[in-house]
C-alpha positions in Angstrom: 122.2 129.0 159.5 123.5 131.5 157.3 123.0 135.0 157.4 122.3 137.6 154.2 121.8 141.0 156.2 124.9 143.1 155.3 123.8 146.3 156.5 121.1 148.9 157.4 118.2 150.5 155.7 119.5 154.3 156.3 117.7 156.6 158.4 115.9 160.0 157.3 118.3 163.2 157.9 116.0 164.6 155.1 113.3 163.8 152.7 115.2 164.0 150.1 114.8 162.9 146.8 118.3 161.4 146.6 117.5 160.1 150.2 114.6 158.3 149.0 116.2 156.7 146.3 119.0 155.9 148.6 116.4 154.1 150.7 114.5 152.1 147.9 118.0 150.9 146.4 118.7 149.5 150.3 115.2 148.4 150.7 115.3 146.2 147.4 118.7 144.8 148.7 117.0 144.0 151.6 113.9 141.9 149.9 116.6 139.9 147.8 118.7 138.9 151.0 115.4 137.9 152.8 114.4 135.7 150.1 118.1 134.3 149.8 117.7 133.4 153.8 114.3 132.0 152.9 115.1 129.7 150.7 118.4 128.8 152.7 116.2 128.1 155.7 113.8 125.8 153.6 117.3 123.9 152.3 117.7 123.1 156.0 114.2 121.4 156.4 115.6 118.2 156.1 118.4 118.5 158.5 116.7 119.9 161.6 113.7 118.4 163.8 110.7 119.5 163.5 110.8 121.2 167.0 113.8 123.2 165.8 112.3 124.2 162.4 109.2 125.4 164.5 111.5 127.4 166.7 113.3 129.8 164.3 110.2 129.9 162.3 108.3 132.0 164.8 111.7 133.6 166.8 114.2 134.0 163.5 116.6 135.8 166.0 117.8 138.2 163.4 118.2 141.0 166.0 119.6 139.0 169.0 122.9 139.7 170.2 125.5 136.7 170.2 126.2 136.4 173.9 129.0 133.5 173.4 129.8 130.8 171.5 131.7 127.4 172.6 132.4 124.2 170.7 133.6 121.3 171.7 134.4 117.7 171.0 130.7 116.0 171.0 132.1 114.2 173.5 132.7 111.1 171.3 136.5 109.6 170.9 137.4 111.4 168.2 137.1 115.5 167.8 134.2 115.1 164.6 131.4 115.9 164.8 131.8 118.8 167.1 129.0 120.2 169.4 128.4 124.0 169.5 126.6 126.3 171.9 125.4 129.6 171.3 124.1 132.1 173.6 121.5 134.5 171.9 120.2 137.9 173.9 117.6 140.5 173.2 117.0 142.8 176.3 114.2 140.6 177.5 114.9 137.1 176.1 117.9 134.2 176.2 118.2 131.4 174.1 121.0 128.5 174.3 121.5 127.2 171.0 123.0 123.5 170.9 124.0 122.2 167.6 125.3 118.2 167.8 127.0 116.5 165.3 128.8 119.8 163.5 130.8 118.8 161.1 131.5 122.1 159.8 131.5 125.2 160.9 132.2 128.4 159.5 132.9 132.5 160.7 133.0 135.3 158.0 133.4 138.4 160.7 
């Protein structure tokens, strides 16, 4: 999955007129990143099960906190396609993620 969310809608320090078109500029950012996810997330239809495609349809995980991440061989004789496992956290839930047959993966930090 790939993720558009750059930054953060600002918060009030006053209601401002230059805050509030501060905010709307953000905000409209915002709407075009969630419809770039959307239609990245319907480009991956194809590619997941059906159990999968259920699961980050109703829990997105957008605002979890990457607990770890581990990849390793797939445990086939040669190192492609990898397997990786992430860890996802909110203060209340935990997901492991497992991902087989990666044969790319990618890290913009």
């Amino acid at each position: 999955m790939q993720y558009f969310f750059e930054s953060e809608l600002p918060l009030p320090i006053e209601d401002t007129e230059e805050y509030r078109k501060a905010y709307e500029a953000e905000d409209a950012r915002w709407v075009e990143a969630l419809i770039r996810y959307k239609a990245h997330f319907d480009s991956l239809a194809d590619r997941m099960t059906k159990n999968s495609l259920a699961f980050y349809a109703k829990h997105g995980l957008h605002d979890h906190r990457l607990a770890s991440l581990r990849m390793t061989d797939g445990g086939g004789l040669i190192s492609k396609p990898i397997q990786v496992v992430l860890q996802v956290v909110t203060r209340v839930d935990r997901y492991e993620l497992i991902y087989r047959g990666v044969t790319k993966f990618q890290v913009d930090y």
